[in-house]
LOBA-851136 format. One record per residue (C-alpha): x, y, z; residue in one letter; residue number from 1. Coordinates in Angstrom, 3 decimals, decimal comma. Example, Ala and Ser with C-alpha at 12.3 -4.5 7.8 and 13.67 -1.06 7.14 Angstrom:
2
u:12,300&v:-4,500&w:7,800&r:A&k:1 $
u:13,670&v:-1,060&w:7,140&r:S&k:2 $
//
This chain:
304
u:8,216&v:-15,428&w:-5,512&r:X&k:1 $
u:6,933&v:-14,513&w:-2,104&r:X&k:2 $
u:6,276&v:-10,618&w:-1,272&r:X&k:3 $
u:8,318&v:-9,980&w:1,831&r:X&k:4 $
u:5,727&v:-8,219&w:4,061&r:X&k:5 $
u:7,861&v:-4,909&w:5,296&r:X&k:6 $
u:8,658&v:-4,227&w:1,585&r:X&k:7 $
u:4,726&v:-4,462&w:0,989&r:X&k:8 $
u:3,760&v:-2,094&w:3,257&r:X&k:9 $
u:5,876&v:0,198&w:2,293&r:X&k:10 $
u:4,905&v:0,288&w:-1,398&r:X&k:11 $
u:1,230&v:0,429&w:-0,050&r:X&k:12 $
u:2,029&v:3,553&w:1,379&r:X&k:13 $
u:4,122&v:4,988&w:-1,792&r:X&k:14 $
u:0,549&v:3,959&w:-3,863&r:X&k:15 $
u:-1,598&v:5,194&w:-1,187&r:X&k:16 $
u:-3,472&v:2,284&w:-0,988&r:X&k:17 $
u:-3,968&v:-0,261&w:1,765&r:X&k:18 $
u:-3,297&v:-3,703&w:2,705&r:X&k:19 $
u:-6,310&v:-5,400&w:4,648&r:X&k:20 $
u:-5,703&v:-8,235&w:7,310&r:X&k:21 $
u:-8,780&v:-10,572&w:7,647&r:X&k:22 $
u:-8,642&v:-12,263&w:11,243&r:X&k:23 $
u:-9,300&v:-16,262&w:11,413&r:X&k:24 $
u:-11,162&v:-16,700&w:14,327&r:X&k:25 $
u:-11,773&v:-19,974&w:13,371&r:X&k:26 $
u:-10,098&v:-22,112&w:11,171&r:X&k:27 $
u:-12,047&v:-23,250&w:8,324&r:X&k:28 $
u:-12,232&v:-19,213&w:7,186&r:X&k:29 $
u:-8,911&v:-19,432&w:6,367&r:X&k:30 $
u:-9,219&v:-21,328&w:3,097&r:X&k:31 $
u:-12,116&v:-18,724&w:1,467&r:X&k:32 $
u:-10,292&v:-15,516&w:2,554&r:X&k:33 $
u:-7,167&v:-16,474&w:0,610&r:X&k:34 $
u:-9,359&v:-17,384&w:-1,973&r:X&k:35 $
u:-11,116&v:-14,489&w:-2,396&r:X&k:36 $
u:-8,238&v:-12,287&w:-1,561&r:X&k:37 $
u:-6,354&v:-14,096&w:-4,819&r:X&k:38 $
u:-9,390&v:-13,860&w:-7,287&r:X&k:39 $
u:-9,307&v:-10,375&w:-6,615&r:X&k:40 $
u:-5,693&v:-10,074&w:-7,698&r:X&k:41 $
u:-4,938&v:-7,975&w:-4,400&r:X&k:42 $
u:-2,401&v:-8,214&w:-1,719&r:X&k:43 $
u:-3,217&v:-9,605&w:1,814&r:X&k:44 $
u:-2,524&v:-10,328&w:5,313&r:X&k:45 $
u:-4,357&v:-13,346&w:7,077&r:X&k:46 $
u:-3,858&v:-12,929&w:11,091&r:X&k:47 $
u:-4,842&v:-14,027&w:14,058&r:X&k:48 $
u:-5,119&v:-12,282&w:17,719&r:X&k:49 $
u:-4,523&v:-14,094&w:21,009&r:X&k:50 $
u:-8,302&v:-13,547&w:22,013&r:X&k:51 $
u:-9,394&v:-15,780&w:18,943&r:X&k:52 $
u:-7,701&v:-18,954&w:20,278&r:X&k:53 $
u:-8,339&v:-17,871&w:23,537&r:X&k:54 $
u:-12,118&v:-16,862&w:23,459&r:X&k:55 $
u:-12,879&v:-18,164&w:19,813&r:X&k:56 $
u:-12,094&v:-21,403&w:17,759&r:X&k:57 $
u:-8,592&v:-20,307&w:16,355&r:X&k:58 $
u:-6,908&v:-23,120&w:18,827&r:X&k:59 $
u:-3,542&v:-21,248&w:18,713&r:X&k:60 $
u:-1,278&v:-19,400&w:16,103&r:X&k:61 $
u:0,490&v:-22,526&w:15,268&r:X&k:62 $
u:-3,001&v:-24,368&w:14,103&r:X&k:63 $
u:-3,715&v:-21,106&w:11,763&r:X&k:64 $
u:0,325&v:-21,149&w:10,597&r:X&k:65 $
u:-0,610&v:-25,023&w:9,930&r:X&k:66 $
u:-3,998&v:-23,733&w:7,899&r:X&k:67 $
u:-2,066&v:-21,002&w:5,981&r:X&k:68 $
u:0,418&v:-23,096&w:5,013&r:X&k:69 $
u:-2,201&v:-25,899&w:3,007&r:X&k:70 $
u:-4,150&v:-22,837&w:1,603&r:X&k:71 $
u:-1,308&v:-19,808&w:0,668&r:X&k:72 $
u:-0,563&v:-17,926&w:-2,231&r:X&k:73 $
u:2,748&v:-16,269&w:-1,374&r:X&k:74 $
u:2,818&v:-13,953&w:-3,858&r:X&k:75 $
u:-1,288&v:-12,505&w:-2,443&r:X&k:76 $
u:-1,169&v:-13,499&w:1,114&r:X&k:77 $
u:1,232&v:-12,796&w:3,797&r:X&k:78 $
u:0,965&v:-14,271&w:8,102&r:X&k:79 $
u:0,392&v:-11,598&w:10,692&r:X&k:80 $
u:0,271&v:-12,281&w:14,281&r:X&k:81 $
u:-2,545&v:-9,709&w:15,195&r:X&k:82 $
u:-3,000&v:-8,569&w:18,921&r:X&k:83 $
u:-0,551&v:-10,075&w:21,413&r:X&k:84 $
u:-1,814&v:-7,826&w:24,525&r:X&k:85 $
u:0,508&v:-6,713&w:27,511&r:X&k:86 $
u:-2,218&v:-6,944&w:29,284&r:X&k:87 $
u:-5,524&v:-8,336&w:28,032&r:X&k:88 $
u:-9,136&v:-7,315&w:27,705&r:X&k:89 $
u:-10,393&v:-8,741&w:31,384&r:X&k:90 $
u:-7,373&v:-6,647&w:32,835&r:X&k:91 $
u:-4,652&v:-9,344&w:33,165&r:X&k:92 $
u:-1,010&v:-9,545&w:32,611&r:X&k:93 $
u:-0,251&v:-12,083&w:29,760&r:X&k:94 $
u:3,405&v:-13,517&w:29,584&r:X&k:95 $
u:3,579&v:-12,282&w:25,634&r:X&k:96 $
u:7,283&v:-12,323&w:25,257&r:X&k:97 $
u:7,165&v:-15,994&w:24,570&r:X&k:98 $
u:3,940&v:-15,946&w:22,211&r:X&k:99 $
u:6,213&v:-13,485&w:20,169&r:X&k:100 $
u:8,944&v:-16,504&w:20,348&r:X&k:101 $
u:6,027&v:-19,004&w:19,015&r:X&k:102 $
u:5,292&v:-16,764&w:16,486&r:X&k:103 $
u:8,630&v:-16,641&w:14,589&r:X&k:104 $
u:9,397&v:-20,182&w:15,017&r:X&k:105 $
u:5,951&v:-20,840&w:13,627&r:X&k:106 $
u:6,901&v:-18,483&w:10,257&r:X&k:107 $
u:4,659&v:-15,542&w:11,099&r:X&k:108 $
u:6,297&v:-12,563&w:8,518&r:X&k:109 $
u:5,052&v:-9,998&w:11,208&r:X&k:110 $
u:3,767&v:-9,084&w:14,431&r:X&k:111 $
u:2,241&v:-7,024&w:17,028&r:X&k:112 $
u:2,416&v:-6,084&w:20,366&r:X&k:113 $
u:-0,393&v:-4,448&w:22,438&r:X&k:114 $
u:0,789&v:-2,325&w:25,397&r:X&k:115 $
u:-1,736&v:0,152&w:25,247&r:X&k:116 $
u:-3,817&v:-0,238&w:28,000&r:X&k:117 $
u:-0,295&v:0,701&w:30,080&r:X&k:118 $
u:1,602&v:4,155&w:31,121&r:X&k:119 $
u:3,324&v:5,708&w:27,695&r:X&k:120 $
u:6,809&v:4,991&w:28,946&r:X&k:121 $
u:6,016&v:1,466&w:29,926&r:X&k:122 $
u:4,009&v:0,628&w:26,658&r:X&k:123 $
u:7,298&v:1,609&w:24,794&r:X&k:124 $
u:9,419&v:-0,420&w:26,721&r:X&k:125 $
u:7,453&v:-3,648&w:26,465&r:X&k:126 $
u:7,075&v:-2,655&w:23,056&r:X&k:127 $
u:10,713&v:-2,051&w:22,476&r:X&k:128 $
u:11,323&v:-5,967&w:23,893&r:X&k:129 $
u:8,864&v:-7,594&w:21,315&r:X&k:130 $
u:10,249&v:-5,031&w:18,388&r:X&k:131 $
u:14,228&v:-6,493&w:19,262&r:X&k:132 $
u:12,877&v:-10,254&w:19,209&r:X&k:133 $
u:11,085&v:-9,247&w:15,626&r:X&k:134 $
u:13,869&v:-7,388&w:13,943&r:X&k:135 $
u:16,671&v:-9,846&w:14,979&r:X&k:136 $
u:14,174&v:-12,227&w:13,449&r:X&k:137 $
u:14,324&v:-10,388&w:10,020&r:X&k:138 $
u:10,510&v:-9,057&w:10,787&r:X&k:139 $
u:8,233&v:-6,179&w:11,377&r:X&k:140 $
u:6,456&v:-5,233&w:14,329&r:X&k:141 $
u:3,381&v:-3,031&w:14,969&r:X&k:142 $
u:2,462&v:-1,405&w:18,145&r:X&k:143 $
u:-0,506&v:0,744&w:19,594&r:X&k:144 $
u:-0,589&v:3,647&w:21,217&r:X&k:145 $
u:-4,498&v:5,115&w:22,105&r:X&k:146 $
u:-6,795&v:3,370&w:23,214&r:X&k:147 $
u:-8,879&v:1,774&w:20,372&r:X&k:148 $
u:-12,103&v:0,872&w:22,333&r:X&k:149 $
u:-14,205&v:-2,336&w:22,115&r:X&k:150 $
u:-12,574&v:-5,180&w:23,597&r:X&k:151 $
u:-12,624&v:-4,458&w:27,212&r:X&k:152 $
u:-15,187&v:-6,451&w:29,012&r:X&k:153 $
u:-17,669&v:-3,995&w:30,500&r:X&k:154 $
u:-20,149&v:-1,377&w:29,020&r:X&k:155 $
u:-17,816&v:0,622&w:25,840&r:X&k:156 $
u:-19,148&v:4,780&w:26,450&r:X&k:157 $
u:-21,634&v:5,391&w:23,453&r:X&k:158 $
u:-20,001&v:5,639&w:20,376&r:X&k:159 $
u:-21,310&v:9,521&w:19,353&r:X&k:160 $
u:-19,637&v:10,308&w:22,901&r:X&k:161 $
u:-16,070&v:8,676&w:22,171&r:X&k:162 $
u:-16,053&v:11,100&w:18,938&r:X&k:163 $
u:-16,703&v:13,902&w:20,251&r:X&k:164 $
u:-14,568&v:13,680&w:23,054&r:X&k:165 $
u:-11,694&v:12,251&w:21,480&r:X&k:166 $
u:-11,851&v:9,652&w:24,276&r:X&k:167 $
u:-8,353&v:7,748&w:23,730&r:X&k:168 $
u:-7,392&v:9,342&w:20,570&r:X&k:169 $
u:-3,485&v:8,939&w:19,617&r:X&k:170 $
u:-1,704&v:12,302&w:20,583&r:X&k:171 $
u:0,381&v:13,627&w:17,780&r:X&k:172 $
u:3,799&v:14,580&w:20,204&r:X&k:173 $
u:3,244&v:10,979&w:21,441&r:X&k:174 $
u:3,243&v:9,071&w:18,630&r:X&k:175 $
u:6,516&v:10,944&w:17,466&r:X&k:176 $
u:7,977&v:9,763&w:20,522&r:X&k:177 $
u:6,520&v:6,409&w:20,930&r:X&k:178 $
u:7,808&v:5,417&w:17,646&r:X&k:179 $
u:11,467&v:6,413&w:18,351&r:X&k:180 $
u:11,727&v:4,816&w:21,577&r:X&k:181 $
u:10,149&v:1,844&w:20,697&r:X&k:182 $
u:11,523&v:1,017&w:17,349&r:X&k:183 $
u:8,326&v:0,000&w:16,620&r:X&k:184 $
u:7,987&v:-0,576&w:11,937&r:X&k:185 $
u:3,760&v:0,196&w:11,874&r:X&k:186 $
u:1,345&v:2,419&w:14,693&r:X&k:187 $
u:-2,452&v:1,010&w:15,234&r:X&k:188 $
u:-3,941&v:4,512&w:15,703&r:X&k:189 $
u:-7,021&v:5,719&w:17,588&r:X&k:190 $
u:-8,630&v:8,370&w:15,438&r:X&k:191 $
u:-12,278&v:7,437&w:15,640&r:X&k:192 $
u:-12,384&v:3,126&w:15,037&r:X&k:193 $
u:-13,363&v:0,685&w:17,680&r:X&k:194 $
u:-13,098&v:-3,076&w:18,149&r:X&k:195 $
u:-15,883&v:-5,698&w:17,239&r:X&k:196 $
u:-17,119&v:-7,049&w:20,911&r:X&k:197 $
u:-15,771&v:-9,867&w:22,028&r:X&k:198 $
u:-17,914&v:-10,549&w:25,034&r:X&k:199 $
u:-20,430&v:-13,374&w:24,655&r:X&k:200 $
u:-23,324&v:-11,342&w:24,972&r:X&k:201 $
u:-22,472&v:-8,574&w:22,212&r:X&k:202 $
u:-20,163&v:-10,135&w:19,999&r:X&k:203 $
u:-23,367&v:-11,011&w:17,552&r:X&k:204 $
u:-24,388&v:-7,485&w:17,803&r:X&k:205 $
u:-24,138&v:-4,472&w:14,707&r:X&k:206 $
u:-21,082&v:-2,298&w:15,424&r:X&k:207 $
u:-21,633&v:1,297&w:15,186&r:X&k:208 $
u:-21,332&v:3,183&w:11,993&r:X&k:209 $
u:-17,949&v:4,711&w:12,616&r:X&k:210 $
u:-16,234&v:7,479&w:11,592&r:X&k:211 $
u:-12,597&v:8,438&w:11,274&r:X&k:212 $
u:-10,749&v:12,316&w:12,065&r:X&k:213 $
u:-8,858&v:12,561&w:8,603&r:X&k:214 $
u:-6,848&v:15,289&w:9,286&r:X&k:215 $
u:-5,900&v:13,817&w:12,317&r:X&k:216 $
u:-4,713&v:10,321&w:10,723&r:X&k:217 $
u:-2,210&v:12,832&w:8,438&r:X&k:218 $
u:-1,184&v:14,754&w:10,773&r:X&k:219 $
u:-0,074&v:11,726&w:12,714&r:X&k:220 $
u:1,620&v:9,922&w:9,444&r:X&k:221 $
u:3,386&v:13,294&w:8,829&r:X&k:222 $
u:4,383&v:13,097&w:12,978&r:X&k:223 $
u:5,805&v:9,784&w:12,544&r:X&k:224 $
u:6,787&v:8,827&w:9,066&r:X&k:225 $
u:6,098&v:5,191&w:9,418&r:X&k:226 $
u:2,215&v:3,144&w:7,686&r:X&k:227 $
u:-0,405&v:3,358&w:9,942&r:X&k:228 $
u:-2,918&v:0,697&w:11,037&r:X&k:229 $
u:-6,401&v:0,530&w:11,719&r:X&k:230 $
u:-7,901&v:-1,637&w:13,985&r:X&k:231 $
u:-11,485&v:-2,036&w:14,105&r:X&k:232 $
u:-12,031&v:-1,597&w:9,997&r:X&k:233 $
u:-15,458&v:-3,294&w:10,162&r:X&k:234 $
u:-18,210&v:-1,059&w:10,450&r:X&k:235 $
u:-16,572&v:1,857&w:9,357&r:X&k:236 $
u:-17,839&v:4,435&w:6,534&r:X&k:237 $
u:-16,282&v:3,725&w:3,516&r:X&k:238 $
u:-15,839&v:6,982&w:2,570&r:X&k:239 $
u:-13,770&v:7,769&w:5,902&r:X&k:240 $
u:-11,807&v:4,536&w:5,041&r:X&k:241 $
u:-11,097&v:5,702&w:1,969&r:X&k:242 $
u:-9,879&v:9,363&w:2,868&r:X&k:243 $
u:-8,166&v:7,884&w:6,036&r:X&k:244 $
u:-6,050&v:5,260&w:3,435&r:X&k:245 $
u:-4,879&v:8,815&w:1,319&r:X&k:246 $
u:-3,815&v:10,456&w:4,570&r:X&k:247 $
u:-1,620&v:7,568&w:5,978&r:X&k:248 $
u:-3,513&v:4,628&w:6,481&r:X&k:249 $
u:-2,039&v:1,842&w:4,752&r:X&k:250 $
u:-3,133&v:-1,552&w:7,093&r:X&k:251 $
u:-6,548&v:-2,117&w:8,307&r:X&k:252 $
u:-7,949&v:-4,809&w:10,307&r:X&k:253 $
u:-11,071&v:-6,382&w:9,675&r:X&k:254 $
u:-12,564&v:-9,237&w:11,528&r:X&k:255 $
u:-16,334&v:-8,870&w:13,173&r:X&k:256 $
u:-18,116&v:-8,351&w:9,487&r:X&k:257 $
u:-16,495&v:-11,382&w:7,738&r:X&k:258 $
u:-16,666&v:-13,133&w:11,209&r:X&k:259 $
u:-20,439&v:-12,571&w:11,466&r:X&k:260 $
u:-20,673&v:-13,272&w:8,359&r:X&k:261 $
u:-19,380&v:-17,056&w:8,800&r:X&k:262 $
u:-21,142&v:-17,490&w:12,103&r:X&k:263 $
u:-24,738&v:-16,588&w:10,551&r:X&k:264 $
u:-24,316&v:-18,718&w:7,578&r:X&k:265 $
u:-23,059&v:-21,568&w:10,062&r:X&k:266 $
u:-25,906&v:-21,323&w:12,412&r:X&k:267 $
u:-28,372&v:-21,110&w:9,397&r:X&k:268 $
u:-27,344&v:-24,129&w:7,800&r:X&k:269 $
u:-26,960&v:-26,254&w:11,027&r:X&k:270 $
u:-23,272&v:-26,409&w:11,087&r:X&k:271 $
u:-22,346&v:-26,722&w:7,108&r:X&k:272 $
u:-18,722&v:-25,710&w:7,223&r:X&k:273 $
u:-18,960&v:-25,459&w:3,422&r:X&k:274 $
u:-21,981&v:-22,855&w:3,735&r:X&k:275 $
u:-20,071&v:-21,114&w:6,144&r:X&k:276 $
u:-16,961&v:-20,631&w:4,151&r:X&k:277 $
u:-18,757&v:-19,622&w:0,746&r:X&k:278 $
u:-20,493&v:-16,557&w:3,146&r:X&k:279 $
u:-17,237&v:-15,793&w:3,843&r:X&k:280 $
u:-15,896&v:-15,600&w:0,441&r:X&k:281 $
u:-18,551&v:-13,173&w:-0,986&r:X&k:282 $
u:-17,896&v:-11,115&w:1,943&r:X&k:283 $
u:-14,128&v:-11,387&w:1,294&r:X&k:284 $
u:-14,364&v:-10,719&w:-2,048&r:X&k:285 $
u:-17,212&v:-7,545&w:-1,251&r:X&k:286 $
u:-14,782&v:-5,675&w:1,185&r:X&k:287 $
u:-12,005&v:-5,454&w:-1,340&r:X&k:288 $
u:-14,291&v:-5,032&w:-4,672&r:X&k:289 $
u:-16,678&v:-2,649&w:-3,511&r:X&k:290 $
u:-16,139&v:-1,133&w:0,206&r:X&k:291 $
u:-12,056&v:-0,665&w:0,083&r:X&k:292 $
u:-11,649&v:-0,706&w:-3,954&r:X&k:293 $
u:-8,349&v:-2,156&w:-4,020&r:X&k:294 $
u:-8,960&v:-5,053&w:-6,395&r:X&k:295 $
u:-5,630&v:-5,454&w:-8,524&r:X&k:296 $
u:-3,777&v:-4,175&w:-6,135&r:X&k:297 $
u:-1,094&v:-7,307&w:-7,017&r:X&k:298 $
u:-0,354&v:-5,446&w:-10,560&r:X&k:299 $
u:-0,278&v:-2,140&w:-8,895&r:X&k:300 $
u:2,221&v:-2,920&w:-6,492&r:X&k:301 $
u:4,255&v:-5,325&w:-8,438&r:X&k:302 $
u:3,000&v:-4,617&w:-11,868&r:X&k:303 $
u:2,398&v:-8,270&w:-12,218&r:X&k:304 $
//
């Protein structure tokens, strides 16, 4: 039987482990992540983000719906419409009512909305609009509220600096808010992750070695009761993932490794989609083995 996606998260977060959503910025990874995701026995989501049909080869989320629907294991694998922005990483207003419309008429189990780059009481609003058109759909919704840096177009501030000053970190009396006038089911935090670059010029570059504020992921799960996400999981000290996933974190988001990963192999081989997908499976298959250790997490959460 299929795993309803809301229900998963929620046992996630009773196990204290996580669920990881690989992005598909273009197509042919889709078949190798659910692979890879199913030989490990765990529990995924496969998603894609507006910018990867937009500024990658995704083509749109009905084309990766199409995909997931030849390649799914229903009881491993679950659709997540990643990033729908408010307004979008060159600064522009995007229509994104109507992408969440696509979305659940193309059978997306969940979504999210991106209002964070706009005033607190305005991100909640626009997020309360896309949380309505989810839940009347039967479906969650996830939201952000900090600014989780990466995707802008621009120069990002040094990494070391962002830390230290906190630079867009989710406040705790926020959150609390946010998440009550919003009606928003899941929270992308900012508590120390950033984005893989999207710009044409970086997006082949090493991310920084990230770090995450631990104390201040629980204190924000204690503020607001509901699983937390975090975007930007590639990159990331494993260690810090791991704490972070004890103290509330219980989706993260990982596209730029696995990503790079397909692009190298594809570049190497002069275009052998095949090549390209089996460097995607190994680092599929590495990220939940050995750098999350969630393999099994199918038995563990259904004890099947």
């Amino acid at each position: 039987m299929a795993i309803n996606t809301k229900e998963t998260m929620l046992l996630a977060r009773r196990h204290e482990t996580v669920i990881p959503a690989f992005n598909v910025p273009h197509l042919p990874m889709l078949k190798p992540i659910v692979q890879a995701i199913v030989d490990e026995n765990s529990v995924a989501m496969i998603e894609v983000a507006r910018v990867e049909w937009e500024k990658f080869c995704s083509q749109s989320l009905e084309a990766v719906a199409g995909e997931y629907r030849k390649y799914a294991d229903t009881k491993h694998t679950m659709l997540h419409l990643d990033h729908v922005p408010v307004v979008d990483e060159d600064y522009k207003a995007v229509d994104y009512l109507p992408i969440i419309d696509r979305a659940i008429k193309a059978g997306f189990g969940s979504v999210m909305v991106d209002a964070s780059r706009l005033s607190f009481e305005e991100n909640a609003a626009a997020t309360k609009k896309a949380a309505d058109k989810a839940h009347a759909a039967g479906i969650p919704c996830e939201a952000e509220l900090g600014a989780v840096m990466g995707h802008e177009s621009g120069q990002m501030m040094p990494y070391e600096e962002i830390f230290a000053t906190k630079a867009g970190f989710t406040d705790l009396e926020e959150a609390k808010l946010f998440v009550e006038k919003s009606g928003c089911d899941w929270l992308s935090v900012a508590v120390g992750n950033i984005h893989g670059a999207i710009a044409d010029a970086t997006r082949d570059q090493k991310k920084p070695t990230a770090r995450l504020d631990v104390d201040h992921i629980a204190a924000l799960y204690k503020a607001t009761g509901i699983p937390l996400v975090l975007h930007g999981g590639s990159g990331i000290d494993p260690e810090y993932i791991r704490a972070g996933i004890k103290a509330g974190i219980t989706k993260i988001n990982v596209g730029t490794e696995v990503r790079q990963a397909y692009e190298a192999a594809m570049r190497e081989s002069g275009d052998d989609i095949e090549a390209g997908r089996k460097a995607v499976y190994g680092a599929v298959r590495q990220l939940i083995s050995e750098t999350l250790r969630i393999a099994g997490t199918r038995t563990l959460l259904f004890g099947e």
